[in-house]
Backbone as CSV, one residue per row, in Angstrom:
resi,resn,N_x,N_y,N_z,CA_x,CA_y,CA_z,C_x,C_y,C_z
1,UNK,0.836,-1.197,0.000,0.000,0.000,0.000,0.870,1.246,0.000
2,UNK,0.502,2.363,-1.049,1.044,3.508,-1.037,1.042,4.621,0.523
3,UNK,1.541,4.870,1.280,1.653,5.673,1.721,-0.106,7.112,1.615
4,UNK,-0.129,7.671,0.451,-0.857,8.031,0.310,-2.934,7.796,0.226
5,UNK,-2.570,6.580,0.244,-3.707,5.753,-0.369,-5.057,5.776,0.798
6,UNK,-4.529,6.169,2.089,-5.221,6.044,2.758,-6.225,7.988,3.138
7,UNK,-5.414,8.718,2.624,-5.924,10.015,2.134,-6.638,9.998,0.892
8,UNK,-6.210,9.318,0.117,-6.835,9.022,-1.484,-8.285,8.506,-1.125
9,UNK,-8.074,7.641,-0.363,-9.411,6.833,0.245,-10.549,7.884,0.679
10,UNK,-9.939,8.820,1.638,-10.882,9.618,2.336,-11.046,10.966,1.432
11,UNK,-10.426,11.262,0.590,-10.912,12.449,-0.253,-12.076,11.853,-1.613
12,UNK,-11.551,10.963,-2.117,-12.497,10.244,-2.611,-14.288,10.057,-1.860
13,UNK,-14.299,9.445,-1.255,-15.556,9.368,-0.050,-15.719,11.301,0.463
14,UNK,-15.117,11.702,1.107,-15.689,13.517,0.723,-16.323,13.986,0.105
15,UNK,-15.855,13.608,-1.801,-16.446,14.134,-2.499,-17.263,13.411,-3.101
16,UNK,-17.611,12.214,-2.713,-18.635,11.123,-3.780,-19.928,12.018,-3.321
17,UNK,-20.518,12.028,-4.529,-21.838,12.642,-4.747,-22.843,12.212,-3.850
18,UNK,-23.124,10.901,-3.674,-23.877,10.178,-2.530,-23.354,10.562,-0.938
19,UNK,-22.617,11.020,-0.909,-22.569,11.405,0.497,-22.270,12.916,0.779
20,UNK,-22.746,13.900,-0.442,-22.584,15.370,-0.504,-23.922,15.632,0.640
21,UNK,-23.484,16.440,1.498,-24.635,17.340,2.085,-24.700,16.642,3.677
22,UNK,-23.752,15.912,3.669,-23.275,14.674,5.134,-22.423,15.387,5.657
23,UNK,-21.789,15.318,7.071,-20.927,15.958,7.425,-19.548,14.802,7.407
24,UNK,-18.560,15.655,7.173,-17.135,15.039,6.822,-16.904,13.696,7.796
25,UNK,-17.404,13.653,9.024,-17.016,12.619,10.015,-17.765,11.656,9.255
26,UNK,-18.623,11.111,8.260,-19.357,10.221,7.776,-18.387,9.796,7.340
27,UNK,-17.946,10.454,6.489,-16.477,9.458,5.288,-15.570,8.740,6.225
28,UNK,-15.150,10.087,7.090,-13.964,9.366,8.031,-14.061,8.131,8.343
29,UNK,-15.620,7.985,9.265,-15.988,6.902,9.986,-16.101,5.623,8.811
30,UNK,-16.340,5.747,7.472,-16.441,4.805,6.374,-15.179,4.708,6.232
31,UNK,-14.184,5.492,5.605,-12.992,5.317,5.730,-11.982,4.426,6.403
32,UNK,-12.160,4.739,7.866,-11.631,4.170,9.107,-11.905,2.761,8.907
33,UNK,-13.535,2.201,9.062,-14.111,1.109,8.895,-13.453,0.240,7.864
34,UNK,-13.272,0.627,6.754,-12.817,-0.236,5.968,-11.527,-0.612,5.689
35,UNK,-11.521,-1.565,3.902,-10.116,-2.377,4.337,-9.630,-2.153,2.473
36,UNK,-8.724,-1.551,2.488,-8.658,-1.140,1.016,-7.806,-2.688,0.335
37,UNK,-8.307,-2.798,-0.762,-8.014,-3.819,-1.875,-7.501,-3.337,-3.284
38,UNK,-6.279,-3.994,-3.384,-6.354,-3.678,-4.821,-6.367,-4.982,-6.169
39,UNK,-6.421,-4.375,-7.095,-6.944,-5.463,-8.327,-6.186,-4.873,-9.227
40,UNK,-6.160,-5.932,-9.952,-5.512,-5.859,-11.110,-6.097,-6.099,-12.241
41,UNK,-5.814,-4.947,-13.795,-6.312,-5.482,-15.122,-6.965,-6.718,-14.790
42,UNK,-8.316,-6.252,-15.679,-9.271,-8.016,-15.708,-9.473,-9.219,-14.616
43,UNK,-9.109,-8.287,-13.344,-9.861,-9.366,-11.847,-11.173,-8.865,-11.849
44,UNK,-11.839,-9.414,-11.311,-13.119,-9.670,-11.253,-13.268,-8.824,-9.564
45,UNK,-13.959,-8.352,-9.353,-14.231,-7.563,-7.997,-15.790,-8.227,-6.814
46,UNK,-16.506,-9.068,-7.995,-17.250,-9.428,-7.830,-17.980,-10.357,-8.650
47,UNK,-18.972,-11.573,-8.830,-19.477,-11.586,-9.550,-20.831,-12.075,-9.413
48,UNK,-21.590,-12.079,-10.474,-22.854,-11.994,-10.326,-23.848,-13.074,-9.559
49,UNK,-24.198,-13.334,-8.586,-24.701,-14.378,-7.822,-23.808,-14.666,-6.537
50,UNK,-23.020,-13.758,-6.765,-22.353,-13.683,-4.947,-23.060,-13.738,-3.840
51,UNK,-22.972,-14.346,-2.696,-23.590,-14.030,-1.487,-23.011,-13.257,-0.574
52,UNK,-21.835,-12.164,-1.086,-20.980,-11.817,-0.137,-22.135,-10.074,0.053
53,UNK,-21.713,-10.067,1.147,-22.414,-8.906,1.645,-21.599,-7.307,2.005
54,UNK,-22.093,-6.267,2.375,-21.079,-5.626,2.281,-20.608,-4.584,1.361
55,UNK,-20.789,-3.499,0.979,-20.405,-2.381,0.598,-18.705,-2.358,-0.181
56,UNK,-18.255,-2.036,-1.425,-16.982,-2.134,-2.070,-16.944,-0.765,-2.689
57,UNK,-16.251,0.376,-2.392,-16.477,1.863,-2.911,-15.098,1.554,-3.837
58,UNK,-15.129,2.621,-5.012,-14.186,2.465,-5.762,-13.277,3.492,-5.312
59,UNK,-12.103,3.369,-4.774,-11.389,4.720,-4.832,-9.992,5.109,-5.589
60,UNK,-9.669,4.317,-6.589,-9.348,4.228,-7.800,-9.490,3.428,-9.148
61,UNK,-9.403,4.198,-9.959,-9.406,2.849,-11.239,-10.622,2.953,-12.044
62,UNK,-11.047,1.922,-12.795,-12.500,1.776,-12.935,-12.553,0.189,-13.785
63,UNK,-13.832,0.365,-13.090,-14.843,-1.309,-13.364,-15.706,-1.146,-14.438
64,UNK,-15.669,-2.136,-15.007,-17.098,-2.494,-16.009,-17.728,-3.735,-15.422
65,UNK,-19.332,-3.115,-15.170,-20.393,-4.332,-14.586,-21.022,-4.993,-15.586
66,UNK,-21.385,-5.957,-15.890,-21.759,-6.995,-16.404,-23.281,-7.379,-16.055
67,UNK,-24.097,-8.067,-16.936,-25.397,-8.995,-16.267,-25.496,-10.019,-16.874
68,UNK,-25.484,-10.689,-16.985,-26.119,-12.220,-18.129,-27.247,-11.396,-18.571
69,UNK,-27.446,-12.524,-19.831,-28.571,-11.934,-20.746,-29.244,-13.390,-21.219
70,UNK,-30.493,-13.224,-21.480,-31.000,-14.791,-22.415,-29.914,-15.308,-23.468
71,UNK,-29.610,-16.605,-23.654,-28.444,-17.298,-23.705,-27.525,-17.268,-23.188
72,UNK,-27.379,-17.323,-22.235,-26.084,-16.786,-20.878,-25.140,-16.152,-21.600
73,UNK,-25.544,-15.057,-22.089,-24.348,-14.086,-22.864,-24.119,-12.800,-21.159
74,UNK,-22.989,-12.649,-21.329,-22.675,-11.438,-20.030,-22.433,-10.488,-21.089
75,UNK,-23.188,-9.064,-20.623,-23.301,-7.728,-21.233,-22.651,-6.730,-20.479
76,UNK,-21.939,-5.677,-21.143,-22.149,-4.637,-20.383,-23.163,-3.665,-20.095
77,UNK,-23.287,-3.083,-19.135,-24.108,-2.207,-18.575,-23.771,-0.751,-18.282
78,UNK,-22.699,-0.789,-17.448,-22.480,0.440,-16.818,-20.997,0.267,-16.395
79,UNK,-20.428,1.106,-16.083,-19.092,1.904,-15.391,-19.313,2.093,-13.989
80,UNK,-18.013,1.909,-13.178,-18.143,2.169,-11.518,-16.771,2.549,-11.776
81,UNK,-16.829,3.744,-11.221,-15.660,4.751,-11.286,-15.436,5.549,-9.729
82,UNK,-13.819,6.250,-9.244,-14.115,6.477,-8.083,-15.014,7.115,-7.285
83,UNK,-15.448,6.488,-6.563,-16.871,7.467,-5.924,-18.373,6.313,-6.023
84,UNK,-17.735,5.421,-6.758,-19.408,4.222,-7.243,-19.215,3.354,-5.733
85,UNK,-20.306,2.498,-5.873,-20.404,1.545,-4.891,-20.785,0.330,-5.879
86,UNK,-20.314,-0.260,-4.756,-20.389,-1.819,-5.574,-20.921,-2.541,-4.611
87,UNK,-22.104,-3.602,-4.997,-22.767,-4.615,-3.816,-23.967,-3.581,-2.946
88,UNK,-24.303,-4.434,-2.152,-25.531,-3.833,-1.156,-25.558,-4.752,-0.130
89,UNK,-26.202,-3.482,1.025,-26.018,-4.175,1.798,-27.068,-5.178,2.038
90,UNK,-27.512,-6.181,2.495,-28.461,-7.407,2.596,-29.540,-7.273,3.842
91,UNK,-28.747,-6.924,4.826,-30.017,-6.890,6.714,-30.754,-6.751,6.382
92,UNK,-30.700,-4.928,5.342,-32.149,-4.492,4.994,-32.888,-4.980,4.048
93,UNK,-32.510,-6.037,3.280,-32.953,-6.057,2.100,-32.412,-6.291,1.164
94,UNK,-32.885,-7.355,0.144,-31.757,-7.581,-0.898,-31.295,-9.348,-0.921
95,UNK,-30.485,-9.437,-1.427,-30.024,-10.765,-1.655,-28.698,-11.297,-2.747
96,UNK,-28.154,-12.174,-3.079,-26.974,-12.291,-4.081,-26.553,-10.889,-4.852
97,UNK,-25.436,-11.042,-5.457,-24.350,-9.609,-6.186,-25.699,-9.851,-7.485
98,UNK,-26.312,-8.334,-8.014,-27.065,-8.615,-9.357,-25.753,-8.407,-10.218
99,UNK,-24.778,-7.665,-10.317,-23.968,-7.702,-11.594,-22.278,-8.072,-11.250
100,UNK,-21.683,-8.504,-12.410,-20.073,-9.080,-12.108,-19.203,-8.346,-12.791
101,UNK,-18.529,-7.254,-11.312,-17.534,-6.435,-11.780,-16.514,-6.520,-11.791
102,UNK,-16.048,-6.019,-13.402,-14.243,-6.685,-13.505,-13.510,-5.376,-14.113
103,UNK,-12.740,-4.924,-13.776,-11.326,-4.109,-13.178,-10.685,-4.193,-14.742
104,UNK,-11.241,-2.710,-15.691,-10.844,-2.619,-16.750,-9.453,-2.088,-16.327
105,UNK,-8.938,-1.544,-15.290,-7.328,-0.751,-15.366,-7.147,-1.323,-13.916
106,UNK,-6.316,-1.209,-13.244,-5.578,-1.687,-12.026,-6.635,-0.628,-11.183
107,UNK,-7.140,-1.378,-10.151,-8.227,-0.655,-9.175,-7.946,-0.774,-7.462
108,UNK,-8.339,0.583,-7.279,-8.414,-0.193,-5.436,-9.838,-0.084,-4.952
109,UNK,-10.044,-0.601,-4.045,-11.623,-0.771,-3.584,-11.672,-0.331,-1.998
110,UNK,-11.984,0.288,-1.346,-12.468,0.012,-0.071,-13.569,-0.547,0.268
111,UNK,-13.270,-1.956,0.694,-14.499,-3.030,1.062,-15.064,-3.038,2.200
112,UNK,-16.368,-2.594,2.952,-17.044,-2.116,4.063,-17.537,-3.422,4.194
113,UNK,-17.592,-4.013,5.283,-18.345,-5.314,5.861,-19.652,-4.794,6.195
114,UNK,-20.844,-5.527,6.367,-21.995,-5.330,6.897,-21.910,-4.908,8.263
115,UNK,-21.065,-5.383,9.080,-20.778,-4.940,10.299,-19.856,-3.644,10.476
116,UNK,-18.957,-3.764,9.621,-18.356,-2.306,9.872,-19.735,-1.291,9.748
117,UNK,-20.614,-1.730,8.427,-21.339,-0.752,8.333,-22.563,-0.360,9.689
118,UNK,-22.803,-1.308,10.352,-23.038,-0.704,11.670,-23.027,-0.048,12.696
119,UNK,-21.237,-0.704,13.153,-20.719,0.521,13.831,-20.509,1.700,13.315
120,UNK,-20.779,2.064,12.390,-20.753,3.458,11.741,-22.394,3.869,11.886
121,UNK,-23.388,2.940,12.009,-24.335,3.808,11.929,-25.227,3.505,13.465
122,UNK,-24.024,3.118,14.297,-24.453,3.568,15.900,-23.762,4.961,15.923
123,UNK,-23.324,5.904,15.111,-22.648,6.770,15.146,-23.301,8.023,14.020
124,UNK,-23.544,7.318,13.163,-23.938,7.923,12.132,-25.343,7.422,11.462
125,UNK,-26.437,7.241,12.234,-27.417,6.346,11.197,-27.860,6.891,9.664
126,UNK,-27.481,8.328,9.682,-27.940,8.472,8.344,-27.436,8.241,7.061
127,UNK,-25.977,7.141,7.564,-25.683,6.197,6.683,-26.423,5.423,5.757
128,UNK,-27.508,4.582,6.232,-28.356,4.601,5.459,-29.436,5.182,4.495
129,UNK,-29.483,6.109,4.973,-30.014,7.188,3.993,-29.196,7.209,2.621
130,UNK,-27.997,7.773,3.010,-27.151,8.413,1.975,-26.945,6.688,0.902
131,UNK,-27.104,5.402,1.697,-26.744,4.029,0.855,-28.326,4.159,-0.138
132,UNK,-29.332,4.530,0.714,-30.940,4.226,-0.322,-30.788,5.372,-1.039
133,UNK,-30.183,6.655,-0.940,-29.869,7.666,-1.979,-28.951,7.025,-3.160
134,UNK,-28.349,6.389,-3.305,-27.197,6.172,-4.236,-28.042,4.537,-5.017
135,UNK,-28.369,3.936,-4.013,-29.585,2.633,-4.709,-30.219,3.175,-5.339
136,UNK,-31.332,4.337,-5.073,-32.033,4.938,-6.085,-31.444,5.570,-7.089
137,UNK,-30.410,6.060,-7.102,-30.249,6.594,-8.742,-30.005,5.087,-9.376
138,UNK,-29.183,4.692,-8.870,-29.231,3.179,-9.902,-30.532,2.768,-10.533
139,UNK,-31.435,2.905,-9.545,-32.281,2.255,-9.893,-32.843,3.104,-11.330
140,UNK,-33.065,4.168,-10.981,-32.978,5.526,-12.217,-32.588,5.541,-13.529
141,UNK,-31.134,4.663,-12.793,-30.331,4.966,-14.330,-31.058,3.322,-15.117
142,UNK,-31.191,2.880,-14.343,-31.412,1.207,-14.699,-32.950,1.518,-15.553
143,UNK,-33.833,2.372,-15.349,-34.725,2.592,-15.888,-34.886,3.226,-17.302
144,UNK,-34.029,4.274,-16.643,-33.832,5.481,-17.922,-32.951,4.272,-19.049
145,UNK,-31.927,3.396,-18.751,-31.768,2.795,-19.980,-32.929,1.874,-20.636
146,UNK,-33.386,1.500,-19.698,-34.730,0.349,-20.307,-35.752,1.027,-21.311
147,UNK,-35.897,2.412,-21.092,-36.708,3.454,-21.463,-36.456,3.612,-22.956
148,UNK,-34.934,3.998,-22.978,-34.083,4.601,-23.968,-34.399,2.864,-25.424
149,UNK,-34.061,1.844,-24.850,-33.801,0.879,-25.338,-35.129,0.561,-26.391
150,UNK,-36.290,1.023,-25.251,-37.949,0.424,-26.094,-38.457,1.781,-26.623
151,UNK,-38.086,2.556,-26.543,-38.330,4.207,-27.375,-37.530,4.832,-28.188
152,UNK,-36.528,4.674,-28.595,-35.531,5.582,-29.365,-35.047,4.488,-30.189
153,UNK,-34.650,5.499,-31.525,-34.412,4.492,-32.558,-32.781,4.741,-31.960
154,UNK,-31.630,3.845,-32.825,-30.157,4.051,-32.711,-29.740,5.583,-32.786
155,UNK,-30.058,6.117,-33.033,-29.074,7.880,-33.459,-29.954,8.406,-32.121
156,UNK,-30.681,8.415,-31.883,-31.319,8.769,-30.603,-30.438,8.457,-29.253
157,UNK,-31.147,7.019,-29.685,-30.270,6.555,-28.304,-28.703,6.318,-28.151
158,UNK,-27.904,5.956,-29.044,-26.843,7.017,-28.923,-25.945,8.489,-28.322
159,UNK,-27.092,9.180,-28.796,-27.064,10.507,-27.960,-27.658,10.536,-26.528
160,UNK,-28.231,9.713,-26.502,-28.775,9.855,-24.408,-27.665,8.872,-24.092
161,UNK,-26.950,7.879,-24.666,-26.407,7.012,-23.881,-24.831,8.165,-23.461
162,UNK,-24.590,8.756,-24.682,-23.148,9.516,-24.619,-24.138,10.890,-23.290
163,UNK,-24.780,10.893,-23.446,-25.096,12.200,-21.935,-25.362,11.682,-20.574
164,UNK,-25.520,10.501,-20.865,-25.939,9.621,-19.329,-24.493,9.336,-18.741
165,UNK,-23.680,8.752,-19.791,-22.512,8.624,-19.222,-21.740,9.688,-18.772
166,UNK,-22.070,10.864,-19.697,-21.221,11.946,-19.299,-22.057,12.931,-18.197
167,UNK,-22.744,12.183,-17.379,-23.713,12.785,-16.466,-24.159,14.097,-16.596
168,UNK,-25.148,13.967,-17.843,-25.820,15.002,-18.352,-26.911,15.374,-16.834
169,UNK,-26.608,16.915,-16.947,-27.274,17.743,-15.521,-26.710,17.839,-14.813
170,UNK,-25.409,17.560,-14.962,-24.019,17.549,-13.948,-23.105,18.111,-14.091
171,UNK,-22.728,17.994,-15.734,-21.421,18.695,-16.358,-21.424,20.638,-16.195
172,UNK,-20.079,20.298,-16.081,-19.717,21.869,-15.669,-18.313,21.946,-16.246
173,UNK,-18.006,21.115,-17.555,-17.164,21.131,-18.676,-17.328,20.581,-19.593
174,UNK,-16.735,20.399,-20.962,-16.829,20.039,-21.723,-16.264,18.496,-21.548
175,UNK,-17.126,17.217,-21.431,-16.790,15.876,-21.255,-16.138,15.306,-21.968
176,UNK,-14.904,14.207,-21.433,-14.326,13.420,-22.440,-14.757,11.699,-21.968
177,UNK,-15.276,11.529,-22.605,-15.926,9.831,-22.231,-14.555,9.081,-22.640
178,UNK,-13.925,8.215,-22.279,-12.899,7.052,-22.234,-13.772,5.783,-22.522
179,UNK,-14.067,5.363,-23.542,-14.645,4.565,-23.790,-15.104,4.427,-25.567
180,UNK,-14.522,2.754,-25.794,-14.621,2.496,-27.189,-16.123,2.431,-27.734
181,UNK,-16.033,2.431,-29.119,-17.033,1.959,-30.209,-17.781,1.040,-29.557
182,UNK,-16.785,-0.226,-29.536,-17.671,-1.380,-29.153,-17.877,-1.766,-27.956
183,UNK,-17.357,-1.073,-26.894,-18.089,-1.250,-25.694,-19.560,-0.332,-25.607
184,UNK,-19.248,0.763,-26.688,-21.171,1.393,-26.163,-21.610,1.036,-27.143
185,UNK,-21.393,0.098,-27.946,-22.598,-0.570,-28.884,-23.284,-1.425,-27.886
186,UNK,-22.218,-2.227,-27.193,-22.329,-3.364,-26.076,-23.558,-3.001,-25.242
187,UNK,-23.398,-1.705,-24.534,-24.304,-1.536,-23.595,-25.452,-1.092,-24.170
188,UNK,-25.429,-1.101,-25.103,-27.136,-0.617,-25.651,-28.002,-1.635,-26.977
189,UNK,-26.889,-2.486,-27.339,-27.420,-3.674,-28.009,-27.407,-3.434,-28.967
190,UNK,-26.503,-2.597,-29.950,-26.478,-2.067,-31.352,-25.061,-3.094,-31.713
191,UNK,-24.471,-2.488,-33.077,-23.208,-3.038,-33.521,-22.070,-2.168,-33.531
192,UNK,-21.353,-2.258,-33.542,-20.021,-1.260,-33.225,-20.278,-0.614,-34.564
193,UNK,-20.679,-1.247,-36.121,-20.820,-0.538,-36.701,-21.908,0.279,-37.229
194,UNK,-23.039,-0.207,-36.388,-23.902,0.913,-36.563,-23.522,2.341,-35.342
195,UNK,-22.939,2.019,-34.310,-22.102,3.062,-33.847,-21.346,4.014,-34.147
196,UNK,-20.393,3.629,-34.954,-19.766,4.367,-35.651,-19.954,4.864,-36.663
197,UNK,-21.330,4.250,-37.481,-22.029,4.825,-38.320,-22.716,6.504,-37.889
198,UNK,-23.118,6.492,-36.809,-23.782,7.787,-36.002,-22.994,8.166,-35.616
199,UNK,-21.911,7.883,-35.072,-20.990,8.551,-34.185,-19.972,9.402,-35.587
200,UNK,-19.992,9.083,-36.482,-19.685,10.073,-37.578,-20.067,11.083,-37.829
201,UNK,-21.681,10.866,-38.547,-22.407,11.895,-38.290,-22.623,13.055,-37.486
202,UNK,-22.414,12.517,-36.146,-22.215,13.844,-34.979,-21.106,14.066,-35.020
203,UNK,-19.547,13.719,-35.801,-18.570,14.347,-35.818,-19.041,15.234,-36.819
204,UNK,-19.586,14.768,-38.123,-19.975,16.142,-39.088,-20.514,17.018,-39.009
205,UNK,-21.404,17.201,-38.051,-22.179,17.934,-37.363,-21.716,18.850,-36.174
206,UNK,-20.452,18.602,-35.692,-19.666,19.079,-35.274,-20.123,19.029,-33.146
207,UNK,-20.701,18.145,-33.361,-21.355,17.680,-32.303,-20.226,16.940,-31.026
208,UNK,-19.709,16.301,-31.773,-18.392,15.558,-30.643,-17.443,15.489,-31.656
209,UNK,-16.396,14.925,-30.945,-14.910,14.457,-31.655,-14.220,13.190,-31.276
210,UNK,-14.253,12.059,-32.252,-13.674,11.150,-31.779,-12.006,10.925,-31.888
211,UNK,-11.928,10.075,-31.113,-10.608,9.799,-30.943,-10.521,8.121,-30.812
212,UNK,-9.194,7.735,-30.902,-9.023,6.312,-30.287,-9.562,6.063,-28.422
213,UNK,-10.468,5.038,-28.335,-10.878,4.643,-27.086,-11.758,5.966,-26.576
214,UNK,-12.312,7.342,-27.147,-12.331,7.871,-26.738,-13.396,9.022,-27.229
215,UNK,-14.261,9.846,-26.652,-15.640,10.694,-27.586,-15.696,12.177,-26.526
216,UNK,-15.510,12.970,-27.687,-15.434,14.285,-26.656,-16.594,15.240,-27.230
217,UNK,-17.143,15.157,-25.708,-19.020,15.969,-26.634,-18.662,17.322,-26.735
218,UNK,-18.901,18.061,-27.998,-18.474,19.571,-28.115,-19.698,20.420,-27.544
219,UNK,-21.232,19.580,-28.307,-22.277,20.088,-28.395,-23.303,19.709,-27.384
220,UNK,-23.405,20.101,-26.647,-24.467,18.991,-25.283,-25.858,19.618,-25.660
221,UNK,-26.092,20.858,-26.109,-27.571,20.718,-26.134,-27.849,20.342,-28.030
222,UNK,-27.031,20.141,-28.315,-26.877,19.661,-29.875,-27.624,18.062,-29.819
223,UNK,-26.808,17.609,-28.848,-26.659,15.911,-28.542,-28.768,15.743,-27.432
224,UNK,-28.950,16.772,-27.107,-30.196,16.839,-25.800,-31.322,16.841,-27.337
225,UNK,-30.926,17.605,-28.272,-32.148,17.900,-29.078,-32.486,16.530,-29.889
226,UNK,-31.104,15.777,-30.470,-30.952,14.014,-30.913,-32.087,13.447,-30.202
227,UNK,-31.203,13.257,-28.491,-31.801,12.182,-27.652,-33.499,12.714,-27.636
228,UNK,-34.302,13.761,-27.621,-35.193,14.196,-27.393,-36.166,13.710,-28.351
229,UNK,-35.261,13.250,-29.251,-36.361,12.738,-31.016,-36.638,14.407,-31.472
């Protein structure tokens, strides 16, 4: 372990969005509680039908989550980047890991036990709050793609998938998404080359700019008027 890593840990948790508007001793006490892990390229962090319980925050790196699909094909879904949570906790509710996350770049995790997460919330109960705040956007985002999938043709949905990722209603710069062709064909069930078929187009349009592994939105309400139909 780096020297630093254990500050990395707690500035990370500070600023994760799910625990904005908490007072700083929340992180600490999450912080403290836990037990940092690291992974390497293509380990698995989790996978889908786990019974392990327990809270895994990302505080470096990033994951791609997975689900099976009819014909036991595993899909991507989504990104967990520093500041995501991984797993849930079970006491309240819940049961097995729903998705299997694997460690696209070298990652560290701080892994919260169900019990750590207790003694933190004989201290802090509105720990739970801030965990059913961060469940619900998932649940959100888990919708808003289902939405996108049975309503929008490809050039549509395209454009909501590149603003969801780039947490459209959030940005307060011009976004650079890290992420290939064929991984966001992946998550939305198109072909890399009907991807790049559109994803041209909004370069001609002067809408984004691609690069290798990589899509930089120029135009966000360009890309809002697409996704809108």
């Amino acid at each position: 372990m780096r020297s630093d890593e254990p500050n990395l840990a707690l500035e990370v948790l500070r600023n994760a969005i799910w625990l904005k508007g908490y007072p700083d001793s929340l992180a600490d006490s999450l912080a403290a509680e836990g037990r940092l892990v690291h992974l390497n390229a293509g380990e698995w962090a989790q996978a889908q039908g786990d019974n392990r319980n327990g809270l895994s925050v990302v505080i470096d790196g990033l994951l791609h989550t997975y689900c099976t699909a009819p014909g036991d094909r595993d899909v991507m879904i989504w990104f967990a980047e520093p500041g995501s949570i991984l797993g849930h906790a079970t006491r309240h509710g819940g049961g097995p890991r729903l998705v299997t996350a694997v460690c696209a770049k070298p990652s560290i995790l701080l892994e919260i036990s169900e019990k750590a997460l207790d003694r933190v919330s004989e201290r802090a109960p509105e720990i739970w709050r801030a965990i059913a705040a961060f469940t619900y956007e998932d649940l959100r985002n888990a919708l808003r793609m289902a939405a996108e999938v049975i309503s929008l043709r490809p050039r549509e949905r395209i454009a909501a998938r590149l603003l969801a990722i780039a947490g459209d209603g959030k940005i307060d710069k011009v976004p650079v998404l890290r992420i290939s062709q064929e991984l966001l064909g992946e998550m939305m069930g198109v072909t890399r080359k009907t991807v790049n078929l559109h994803l041209s187009a909004f370069e001609q349009e002067g809408l984004i700019r691609v690069g290798y592994g990589r899509v930089e939105l120029c135009d966000l309400n360009g890309l809002r008027l697409i996704a809108h139909g």
